[in-house]
C-alpha positions in Angstrom: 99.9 -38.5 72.5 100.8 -42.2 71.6 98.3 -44.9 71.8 100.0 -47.2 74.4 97.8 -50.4 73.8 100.1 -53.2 73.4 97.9 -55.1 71.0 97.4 -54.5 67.4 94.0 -53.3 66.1 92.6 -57.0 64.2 92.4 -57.3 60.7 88.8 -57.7 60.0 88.6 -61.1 57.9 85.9 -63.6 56.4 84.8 -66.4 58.2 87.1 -69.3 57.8 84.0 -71.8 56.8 82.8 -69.2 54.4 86.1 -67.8 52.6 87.2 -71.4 52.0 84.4 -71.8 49.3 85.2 -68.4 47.3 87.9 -66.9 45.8 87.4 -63.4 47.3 89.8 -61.8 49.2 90.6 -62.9 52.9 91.3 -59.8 54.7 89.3 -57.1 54.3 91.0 -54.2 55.5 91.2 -51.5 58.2 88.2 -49.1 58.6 89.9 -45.2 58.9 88.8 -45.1 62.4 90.7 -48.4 63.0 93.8 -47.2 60.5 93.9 -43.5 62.7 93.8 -45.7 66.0 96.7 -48.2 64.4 99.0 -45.2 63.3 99.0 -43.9 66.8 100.5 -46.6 68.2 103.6 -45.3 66.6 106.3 -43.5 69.0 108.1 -41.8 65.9 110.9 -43.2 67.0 114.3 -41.0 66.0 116.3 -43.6 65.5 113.8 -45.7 62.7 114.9 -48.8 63.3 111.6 -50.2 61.3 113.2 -48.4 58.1 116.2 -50.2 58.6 114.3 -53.5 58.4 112.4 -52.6 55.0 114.3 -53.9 51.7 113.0 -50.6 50.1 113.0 -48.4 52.6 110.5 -46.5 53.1 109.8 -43.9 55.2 107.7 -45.4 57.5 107.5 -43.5 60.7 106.6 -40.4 58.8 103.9 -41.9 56.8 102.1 -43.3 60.2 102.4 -39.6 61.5 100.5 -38.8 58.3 98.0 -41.8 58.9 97.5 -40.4 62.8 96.6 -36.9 61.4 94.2 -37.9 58.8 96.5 -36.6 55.5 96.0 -40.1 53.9 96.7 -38.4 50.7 100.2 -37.0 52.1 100.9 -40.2 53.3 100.5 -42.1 50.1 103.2 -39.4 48.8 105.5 -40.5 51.5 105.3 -43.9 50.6 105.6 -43.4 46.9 108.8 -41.7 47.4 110.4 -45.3 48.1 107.9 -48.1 46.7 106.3 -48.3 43.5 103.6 -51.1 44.9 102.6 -50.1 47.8 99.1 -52.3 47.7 100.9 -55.0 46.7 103.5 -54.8 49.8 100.9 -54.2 52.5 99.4 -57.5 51.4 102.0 -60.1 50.4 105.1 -59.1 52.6 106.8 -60.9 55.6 106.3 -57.5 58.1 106.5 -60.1 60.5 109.8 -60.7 59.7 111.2 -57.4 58.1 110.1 -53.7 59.5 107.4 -55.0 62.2 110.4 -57.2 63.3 112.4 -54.3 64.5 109.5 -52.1 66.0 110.2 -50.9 69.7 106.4 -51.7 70.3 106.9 -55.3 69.5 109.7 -55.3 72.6 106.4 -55.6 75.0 103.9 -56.1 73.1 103.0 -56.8 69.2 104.4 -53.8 67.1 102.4 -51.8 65.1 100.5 -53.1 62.3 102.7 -51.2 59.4 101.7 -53.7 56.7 98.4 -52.4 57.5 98.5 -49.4 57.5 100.1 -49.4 54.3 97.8 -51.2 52.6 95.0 -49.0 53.8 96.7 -45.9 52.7 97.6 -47.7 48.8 93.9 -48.6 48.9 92.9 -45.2 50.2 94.5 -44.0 47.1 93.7 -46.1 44.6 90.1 -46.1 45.0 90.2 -42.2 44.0 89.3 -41.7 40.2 91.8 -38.9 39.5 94.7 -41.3 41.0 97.3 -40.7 38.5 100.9 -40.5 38.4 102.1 -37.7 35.7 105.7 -38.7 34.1 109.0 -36.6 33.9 110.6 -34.8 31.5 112.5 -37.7 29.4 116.4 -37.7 29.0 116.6 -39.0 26.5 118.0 -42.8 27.4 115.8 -46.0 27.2 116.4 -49.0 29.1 114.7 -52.7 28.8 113.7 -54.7 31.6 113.2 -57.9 31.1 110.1 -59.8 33.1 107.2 -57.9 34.8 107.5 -59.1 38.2 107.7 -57.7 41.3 111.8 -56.7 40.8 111.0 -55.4 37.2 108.1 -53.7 37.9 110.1 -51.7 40.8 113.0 -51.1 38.4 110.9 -50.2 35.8 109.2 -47.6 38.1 112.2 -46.0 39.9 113.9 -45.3 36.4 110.5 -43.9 35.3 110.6 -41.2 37.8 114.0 -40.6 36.4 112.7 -39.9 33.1 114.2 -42.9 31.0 112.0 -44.8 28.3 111.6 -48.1 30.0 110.3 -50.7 28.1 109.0 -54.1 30.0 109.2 -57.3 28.0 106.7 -59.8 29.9 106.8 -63.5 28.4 103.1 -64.4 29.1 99.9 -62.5 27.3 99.2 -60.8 30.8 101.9 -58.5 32.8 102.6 -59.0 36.9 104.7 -62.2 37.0 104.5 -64.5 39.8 102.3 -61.5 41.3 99.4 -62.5 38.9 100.3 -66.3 38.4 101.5 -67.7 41.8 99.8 -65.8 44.4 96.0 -66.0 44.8 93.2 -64.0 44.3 92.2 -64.4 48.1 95.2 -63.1 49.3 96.3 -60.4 46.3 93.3 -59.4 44.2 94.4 -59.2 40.4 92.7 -55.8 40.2 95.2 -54.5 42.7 98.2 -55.7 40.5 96.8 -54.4 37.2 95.7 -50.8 39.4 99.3 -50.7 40.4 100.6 -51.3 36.4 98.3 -48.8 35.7 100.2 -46.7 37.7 103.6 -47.4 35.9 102.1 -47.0 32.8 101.1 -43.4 33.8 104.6 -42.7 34.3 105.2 -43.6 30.8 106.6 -47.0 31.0 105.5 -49.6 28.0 104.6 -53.1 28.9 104.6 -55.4 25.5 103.0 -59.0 26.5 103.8 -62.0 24.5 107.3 -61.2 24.0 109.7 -64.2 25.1 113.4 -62.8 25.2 115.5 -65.3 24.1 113.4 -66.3 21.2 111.9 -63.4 19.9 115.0 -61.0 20.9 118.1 -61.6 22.6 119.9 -59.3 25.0 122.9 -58.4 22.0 119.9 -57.3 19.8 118.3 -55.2 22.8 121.6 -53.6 23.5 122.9 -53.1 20.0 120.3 -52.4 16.7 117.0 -51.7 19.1 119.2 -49.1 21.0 118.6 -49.6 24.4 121.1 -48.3 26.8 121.0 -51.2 29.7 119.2 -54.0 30.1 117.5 -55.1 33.6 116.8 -59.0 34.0 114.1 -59.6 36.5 112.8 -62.5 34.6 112.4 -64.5 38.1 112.5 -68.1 39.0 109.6 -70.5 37.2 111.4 -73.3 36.4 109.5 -76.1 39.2 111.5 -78.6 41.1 110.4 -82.6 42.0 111.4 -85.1 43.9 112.3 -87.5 41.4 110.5 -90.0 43.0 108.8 -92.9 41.4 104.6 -92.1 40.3 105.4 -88.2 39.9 104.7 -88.6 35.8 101.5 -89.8 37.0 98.1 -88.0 36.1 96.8 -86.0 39.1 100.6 -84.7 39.8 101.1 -81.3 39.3 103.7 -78.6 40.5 102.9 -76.2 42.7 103.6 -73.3 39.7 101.1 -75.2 36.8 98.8 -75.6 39.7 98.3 -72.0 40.4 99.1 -70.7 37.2 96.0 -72.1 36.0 94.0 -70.9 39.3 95.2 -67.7 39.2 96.3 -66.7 35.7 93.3 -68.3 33.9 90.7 -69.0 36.5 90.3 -72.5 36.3 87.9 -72.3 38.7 85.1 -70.5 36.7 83.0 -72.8 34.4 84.3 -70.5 31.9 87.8 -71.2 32.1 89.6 -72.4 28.6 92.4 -74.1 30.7 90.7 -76.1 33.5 91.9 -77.8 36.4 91.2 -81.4 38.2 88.5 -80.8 40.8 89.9 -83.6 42.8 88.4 -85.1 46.2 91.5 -85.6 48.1 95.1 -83.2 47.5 98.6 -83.8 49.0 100.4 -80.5 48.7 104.0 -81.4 49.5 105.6 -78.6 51.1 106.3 -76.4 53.7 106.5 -72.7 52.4 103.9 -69.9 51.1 103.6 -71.5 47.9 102.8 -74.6 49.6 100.0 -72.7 51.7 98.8 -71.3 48.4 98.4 -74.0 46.6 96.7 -75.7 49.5 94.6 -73.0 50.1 93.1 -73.5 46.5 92.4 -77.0 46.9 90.3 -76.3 49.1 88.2 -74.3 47.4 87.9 -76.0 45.0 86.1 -79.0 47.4 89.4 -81.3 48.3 90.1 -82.6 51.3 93.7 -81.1 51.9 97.0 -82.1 53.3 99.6 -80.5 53.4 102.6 -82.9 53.6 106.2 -81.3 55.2 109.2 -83.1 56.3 109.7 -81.2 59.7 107.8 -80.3 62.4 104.7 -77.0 62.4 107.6 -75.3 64.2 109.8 -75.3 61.4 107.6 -74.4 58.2 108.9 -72.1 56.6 105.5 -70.1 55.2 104.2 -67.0 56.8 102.7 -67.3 60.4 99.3 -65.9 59.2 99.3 -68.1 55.4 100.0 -70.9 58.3 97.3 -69.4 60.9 94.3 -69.2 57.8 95.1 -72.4 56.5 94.6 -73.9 59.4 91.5 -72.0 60.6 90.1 -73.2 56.7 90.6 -77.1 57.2 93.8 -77.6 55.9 95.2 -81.2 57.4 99.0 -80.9 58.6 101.0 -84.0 58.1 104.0 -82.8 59.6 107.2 -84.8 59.9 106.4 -86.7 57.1 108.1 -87.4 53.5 106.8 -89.0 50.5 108.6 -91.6 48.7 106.2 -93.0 45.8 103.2 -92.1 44.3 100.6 -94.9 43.5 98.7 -94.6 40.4 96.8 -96.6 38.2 94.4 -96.8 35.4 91.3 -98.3 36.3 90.3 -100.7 38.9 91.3 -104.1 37.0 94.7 -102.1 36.7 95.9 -100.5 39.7 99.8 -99.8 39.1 100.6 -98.0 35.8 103.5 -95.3 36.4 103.5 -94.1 33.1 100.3 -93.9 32.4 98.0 -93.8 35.8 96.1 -92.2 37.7 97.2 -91.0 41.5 95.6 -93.5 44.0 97.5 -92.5 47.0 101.0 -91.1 48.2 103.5 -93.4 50.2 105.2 -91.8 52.8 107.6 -92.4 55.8 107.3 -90.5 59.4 110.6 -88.3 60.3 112.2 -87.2 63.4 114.3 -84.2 63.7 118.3 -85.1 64.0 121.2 -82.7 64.3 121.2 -79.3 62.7 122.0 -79.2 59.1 124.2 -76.0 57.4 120.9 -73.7 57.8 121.0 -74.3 61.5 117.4 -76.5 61.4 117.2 -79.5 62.5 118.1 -82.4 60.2 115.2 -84.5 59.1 115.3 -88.3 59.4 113.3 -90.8 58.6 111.9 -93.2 61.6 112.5 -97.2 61.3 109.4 -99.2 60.0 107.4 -95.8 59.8 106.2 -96.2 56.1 102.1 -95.4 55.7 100.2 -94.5 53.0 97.6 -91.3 52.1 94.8 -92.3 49.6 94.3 -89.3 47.7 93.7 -88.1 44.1 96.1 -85.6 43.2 99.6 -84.3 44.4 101.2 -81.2 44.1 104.5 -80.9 44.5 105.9 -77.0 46.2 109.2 -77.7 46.6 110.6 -74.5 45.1 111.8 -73.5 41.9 114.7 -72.3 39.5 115.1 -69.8 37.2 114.4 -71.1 33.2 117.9 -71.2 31.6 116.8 -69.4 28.5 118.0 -66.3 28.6 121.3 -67.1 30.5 121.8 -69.7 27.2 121.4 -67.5 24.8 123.1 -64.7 26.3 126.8 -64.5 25.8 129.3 -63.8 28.7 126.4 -63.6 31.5 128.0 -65.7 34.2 125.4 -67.8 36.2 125.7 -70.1 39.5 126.0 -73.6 39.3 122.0 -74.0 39.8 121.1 -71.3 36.9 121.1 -67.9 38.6 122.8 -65.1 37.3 125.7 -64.0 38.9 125.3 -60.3 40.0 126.8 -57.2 42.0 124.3 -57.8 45.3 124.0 -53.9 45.7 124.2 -52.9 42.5 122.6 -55.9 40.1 125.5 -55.6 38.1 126.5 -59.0 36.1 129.6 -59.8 33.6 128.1 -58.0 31.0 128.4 -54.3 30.7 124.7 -52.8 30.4 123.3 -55.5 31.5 121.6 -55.8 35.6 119.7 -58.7 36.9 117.8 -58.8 40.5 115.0 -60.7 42.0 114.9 -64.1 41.6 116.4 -64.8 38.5 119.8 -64.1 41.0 118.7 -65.2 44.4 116.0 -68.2 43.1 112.7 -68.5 44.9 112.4 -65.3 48.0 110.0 -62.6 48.8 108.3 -60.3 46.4 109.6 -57.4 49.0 113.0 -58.3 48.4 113.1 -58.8 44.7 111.3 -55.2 44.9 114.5 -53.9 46.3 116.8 -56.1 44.2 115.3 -53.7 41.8 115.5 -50.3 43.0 118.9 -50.9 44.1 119.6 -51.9 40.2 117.8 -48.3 38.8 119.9 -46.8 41.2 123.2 -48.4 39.6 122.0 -48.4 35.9 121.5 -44.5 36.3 124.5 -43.7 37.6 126.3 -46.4 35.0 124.0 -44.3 31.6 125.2 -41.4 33.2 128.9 -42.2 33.4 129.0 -43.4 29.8 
């Protein structure tokens, strides 16, 4: 019989005034008694309308029946059937927003906690020794992907199970993409990503580091002399966007992807760290989205007093309810409706305006109102009369989005792209101008969710079997 309680069972958590002084992760998971009591919340409905709000779709329904019953092994299986990084989804994706969004449960009351649940069961069965995937026959066709993100990683791991040689070409010395360089160690542990990659590698898919397409090969040379039958492009979007303001050359100003690239990727937070990372006392994060809460997030713990800095109202951020929810519960200051216009700098105290060459000393900013709606239906921000203030604070980071890096598109010829640097592709299939060659993630759509740039990619194994089979 169905657990009718209309409330989700709580994700247990750190203490805000603790967790904001460590780098350890934030929630720290169902218990199996509270995972049993979760899945049987689920009416099984017929008509799965949580599957149809899943970018990968997985069989959720049936995996929660497994969950109620106990078979957390046979309910990994389920999942595994449909996503190839299932610790990595129950952690970092908008549920909220996706398959919780269209739970019946959530009509009068919240819907069940499937992000949960699915974490608990990926954690359930990675924390068993003999976890290991065993790889198919091969078929003898090998494909490349390019970038080992969240889409690549997917598209690597569906044509694995297909029995194709993938390789994965990762540009930096460390595979995972933005999952190990832009999101945090509080929120996804690295040794959940790298757990995951083992997993991929068990199905037979190489990962070679340190290999920049686009200098060291180019897409003619993967597809022609080193044999490959396709190429996937899942290279993502890295490439930081400013303001353009006057003071952002300043020292003190970083973007939002150096920022937690050094964080993440290299730990600047450890005494040990080779690539460090200003400690400052006082942070403007300008921003509104999950990189924004991120980067904040950090600050913190590293000792700043934080604000974040967004040109609408707490209404209209666009970052996850819970990123939004923890960083406030950790101290985080909102300075909503606001928008910066300069950044002071200077040297020292006998000289206290340098652009090129100073130091941040504050951020100038103006206060907004909301207008009329703009073409995304929010509201239009405008700036107030006579409004202008200033923050005094010692570093800025600036999360404004990002692009993807035009090497690959400019040394690749015939790959159509979109006015701001993505490629042009097939939204089903991945398919681009060239033949052979896929893209999917954000190196098409620019900056989204790691959920839906996991299904950019198994949509694009899908088509690049069928296209090697065709051939």
């Amino acid at each position: 019989m169905a657990n009718m309680r209309l409330d989700k069972n709580p994700m247990p958590i750190q203490d805000a005034e603790i967790r904001n002084k460590n780098f350890s992760e934030v929630a720290l998971g169902y218990t199996t008694e509270q995972a049993i009591d979760e899945a049987k919340r689920c009416l099984n409905c017929k008509n799965k309308p949580c599957v149809g709000g899943c970018p990968v779709k997985i069989y959720i329904p049936e995996f929660i029946e497994k969950v109620a019953e106990g078979k957390f092994d046979e309910a990994y299986d389920i999942i595994a059937q449909s996503s190839s990084l299932p610790a990595i989804c129950g952690r970092v994706c908008p549920q909220e927003n996706q398959c919780e969004g269209k739970c019946v449960r959530g009509i009068k009351g919240e819907p069940v906690a499937i992000g949960r649940l699915e974490r608990f069961v990926a954690d359930y069965h990675n924390a068993k020794e003999n976890a290991k995937s065993t790889p198919p026959a091969p078929n003898g066709h090998k494909v490349a992907v390019i970038g080992s993100g969240p889409s690549g990683l997917t598209c690597a791991g569906e044509l694995a199970k297909k029995g194709y040689k993938v390789t994965v070409f990762e540009a930096l010395h460390i595979a995972g993409g933005v999952l190990v360089y832009g999101i945090p160690e509080f929120r996804l542990p690295k040794a959940i990503v790298s757990k995951e990659i083992d997993g991929l590698i068990d199905l037979g898919v190489e990962i070679k580091t340190n290999s920049v397409i686009g200098k060291l090969f180019d897409i003619d040379e993967l597809l022609g002399e080193m044999g490959y039958d396709a190429v996937f492009i899942g290279s993502g979007a890295g490439l930081p966007k400013f303001m353009n303001i006057k003071g952002e050359n300043c020292k003190g100003v970083y973007s939002a992807n150096e920022f937690l690239t050094r964080i993440n990727l290299m730990k600047a937070y450890t005494t040990e760290s080779d690539t460090p990372v200003q400690k400052a006392k006082r942070v403007a994060v300008v921003g509104g989205g999950n990189v924004a809460m991120d980067a904040a997030r950090c600050a913190k713990r590293l000792g700043a007093e934080v604000y974040i800095v967004y040109r609408r109202g707490m209404e209209e951020l666009p970052a996850r309810k819970e990123e939004i929810e923890h960083a406030v519960e950790e101290g985080i200051i909102f300075k909503t409706l606001t928008n910066p216009t300069e950044i002071l700098c200077y040297k020292n105290d006998n000289d206290k305006k340098d652009p090129k060459n100073g130091f941040v000393n504050a951020i100038k900013c103006v206060e907004m109102e909301l207008g009329e709606p703009d073409n995304s239906g929010r509201r239009r921000p405008v700036v107030k009369e006579n409004s202008e203030f200033t923050i005094e604070v010692d570093s800025v980071i600036m999360a404004l989005g990002t692009s993807p890096n035009p090497l690959i598109t400019s040394t690749t010829k015939g790959l159509d792209t979109q006015k701001w640097g993505g490629i042009i592709a097939d939204e089903v299939t991945g398919q681009t101008s060239r033949e052979g060659v896929f893209a999917g993630g954000d190196a098409v759509t620019g900056a989204a969710t790691v959920i839906l740039a996991m299904g950019a990619g198994k949509n694009a194994a899908e088509a690049i079997d069928k296209y090697i089979k065709s051939k």
